[in-house]
Backbone as JSON, one array per atom type, in Angstrom:
{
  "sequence": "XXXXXXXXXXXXXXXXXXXXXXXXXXXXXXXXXXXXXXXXXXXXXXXXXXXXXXXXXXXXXXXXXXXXXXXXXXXXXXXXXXXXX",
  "N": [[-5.27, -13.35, 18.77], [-4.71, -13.98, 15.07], [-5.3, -11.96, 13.07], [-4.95, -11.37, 10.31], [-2.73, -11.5, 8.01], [0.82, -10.2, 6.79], [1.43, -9.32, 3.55], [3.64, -8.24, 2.07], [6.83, -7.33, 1.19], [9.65, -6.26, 3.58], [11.83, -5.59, 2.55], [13.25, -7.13, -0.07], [11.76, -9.25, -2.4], [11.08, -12.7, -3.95], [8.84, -13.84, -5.73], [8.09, -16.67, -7.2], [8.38, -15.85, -10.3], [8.25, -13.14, -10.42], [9.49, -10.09, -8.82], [9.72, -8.23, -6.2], [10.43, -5.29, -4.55], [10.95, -3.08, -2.06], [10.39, -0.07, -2.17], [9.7, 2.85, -0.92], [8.53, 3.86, 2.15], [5.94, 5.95, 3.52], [4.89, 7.1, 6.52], [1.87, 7.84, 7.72], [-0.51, 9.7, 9.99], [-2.74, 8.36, 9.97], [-2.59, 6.44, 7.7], [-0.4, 4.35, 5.73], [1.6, 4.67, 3.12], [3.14, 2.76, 0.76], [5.56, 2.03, -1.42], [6.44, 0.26, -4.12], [8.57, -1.8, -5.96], [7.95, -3.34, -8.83], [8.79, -6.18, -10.85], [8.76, -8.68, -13.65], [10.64, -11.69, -14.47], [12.41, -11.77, -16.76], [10.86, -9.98, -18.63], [11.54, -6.73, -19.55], [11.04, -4.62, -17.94], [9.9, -2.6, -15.24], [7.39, -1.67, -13.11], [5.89, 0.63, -11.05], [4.43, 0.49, -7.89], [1.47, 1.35, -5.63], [0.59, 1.3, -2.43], [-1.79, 1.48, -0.42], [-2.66, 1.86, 2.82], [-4.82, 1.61, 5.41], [-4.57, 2.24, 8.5], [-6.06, 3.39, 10.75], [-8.39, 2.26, 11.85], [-10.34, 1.06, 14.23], [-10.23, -1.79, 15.64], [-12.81, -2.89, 16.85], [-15.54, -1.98, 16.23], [-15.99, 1.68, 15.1], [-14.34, 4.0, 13.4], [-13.67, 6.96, 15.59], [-14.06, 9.29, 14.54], [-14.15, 11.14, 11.11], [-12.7, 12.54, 9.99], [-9.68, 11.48, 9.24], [-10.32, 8.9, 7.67], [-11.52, 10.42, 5.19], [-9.13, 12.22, 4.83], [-7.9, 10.18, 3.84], [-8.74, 8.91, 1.44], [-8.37, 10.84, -0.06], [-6.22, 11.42, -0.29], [-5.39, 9.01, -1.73], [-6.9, 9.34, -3.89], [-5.91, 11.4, -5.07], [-2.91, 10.45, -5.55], [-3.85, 8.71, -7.71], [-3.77, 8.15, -11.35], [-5.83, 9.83, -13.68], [-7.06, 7.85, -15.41], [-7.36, 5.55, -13.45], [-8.98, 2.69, -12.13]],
  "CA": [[-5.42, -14.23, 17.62], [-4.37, -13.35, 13.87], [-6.46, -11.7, 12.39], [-4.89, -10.68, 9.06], [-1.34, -11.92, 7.5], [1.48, -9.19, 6.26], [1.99, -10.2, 2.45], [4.57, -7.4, 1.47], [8.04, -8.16, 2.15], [10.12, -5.24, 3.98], [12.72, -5.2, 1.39], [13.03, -7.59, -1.7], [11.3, -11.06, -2.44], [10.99, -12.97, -5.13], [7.67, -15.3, -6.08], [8.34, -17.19, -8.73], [9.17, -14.9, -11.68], [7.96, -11.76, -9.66], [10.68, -9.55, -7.94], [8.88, -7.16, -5.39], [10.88, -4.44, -3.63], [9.84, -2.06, -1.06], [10.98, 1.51, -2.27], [9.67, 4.01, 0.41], [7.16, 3.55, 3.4], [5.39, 6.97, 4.29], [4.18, 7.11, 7.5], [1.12, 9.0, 8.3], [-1.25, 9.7, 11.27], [-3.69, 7.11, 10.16], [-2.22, 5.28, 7.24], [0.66, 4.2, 5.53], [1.55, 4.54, 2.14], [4.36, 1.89, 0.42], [5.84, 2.35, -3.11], [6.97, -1.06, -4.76], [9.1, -2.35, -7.81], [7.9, -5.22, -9.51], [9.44, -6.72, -12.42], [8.86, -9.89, -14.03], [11.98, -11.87, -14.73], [12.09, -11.99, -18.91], [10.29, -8.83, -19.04], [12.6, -5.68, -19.56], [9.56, -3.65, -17.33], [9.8, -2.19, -14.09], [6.23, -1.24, -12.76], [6.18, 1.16, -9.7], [3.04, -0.08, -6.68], [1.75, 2.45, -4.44], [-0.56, 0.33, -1.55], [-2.7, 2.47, 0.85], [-2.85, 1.4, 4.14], [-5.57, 2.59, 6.75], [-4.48, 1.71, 10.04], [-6.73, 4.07, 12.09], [-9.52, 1.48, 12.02], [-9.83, 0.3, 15.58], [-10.26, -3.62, 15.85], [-13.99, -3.03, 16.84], [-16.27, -0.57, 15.74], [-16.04, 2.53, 13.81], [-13.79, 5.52, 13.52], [-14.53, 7.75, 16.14], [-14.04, 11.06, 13.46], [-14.15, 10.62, 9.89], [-11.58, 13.21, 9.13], [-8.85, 10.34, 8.94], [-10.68, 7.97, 6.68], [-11.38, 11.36, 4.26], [-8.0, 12.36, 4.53], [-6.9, 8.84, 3.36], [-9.37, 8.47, 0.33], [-8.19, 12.51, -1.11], [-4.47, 10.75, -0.88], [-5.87, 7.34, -2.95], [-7.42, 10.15, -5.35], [-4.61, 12.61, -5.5], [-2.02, 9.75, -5.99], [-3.76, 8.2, -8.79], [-3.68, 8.66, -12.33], [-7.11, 10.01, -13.76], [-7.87, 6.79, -15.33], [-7.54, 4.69, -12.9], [-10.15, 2.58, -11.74]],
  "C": [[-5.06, -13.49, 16.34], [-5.47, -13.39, 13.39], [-6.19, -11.18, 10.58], [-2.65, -10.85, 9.08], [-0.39, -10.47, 6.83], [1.93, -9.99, 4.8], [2.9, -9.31, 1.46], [5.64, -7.72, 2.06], [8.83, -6.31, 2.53], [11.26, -5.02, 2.91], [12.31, -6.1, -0.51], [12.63, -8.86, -1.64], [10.86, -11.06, -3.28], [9.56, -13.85, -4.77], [7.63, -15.76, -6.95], [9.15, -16.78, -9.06], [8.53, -13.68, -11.36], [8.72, -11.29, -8.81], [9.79, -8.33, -7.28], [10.09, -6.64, -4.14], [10.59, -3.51, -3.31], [10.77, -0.74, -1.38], [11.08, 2.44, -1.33], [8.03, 3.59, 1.18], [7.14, 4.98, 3.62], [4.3, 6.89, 5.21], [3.45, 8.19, 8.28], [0.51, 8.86, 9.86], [-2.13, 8.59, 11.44], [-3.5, 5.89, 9.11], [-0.83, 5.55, 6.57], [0.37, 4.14, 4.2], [3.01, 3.93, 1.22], [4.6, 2.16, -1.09], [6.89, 1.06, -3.12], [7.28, -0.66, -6.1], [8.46, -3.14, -7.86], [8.25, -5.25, -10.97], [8.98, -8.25, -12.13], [9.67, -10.44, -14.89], [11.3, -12.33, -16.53], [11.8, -10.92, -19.03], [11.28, -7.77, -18.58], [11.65, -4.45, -19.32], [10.28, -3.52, -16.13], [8.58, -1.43, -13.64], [6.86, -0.68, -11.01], [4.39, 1.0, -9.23], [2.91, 1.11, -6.4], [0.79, 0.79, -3.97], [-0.49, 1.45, -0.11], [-2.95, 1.65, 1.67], [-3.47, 1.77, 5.2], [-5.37, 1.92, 7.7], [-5.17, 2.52, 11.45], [-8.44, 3.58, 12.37], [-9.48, 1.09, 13.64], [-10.56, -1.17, 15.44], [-11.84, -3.59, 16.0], [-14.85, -1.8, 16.67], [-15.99, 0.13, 14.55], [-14.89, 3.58, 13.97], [-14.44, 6.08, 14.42], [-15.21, 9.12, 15.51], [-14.02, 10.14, 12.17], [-13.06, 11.65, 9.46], [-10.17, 12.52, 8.97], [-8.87, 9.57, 8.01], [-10.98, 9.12, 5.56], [-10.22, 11.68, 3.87], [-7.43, 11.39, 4.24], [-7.6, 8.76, 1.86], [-9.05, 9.77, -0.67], [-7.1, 12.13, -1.4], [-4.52, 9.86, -2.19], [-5.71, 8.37, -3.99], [-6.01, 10.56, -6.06], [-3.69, 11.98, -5.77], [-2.15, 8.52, -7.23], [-3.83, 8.59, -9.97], [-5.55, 8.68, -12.35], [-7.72, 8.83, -14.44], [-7.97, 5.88, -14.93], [-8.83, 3.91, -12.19], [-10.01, 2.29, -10.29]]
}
């Protein structure tokens, strides 16, 4: 059964007046980390995404280790700016 929809597009898609393209996919041991454009058409912007991806959840339960889900939340840190919330 679906349990959860993919709402990033593998390359470029538009929504509206939002242009979203997929820059680089890094693929780790337990998650994935995507770097997006987005522009909004009129606006002379280009914003760069990141989106963290933990895929070493298993469908039921828990992590068996936690050194996966640590090593994913030091990436979040270490790849954001300091005032991010």
């Amino acid at each position: 059964k679906v349990k959860c929809c993919k709402y990033w597009p593998d390359d470029t898609e538009i929504y509206k007046d939002i242009k979203v393209t997929l820059i680089e996919t890094e693929l780790l041991a337990e998650y994935v980390i995507r770097t997006f454009a987005v522009e909004k058409r009129g606006a002379h912007e280009i914003r760069e995404i990141r989106q963290f991806h933990f895929t070493g959840w298993p469908d039921h339960g828990v992590p068996y280790h936690a050194t996966g889900l640590l090593g994913f939340v030091r990436q979040v840190k270490s790849k954001s700016p300091p005032n991010a919330g």
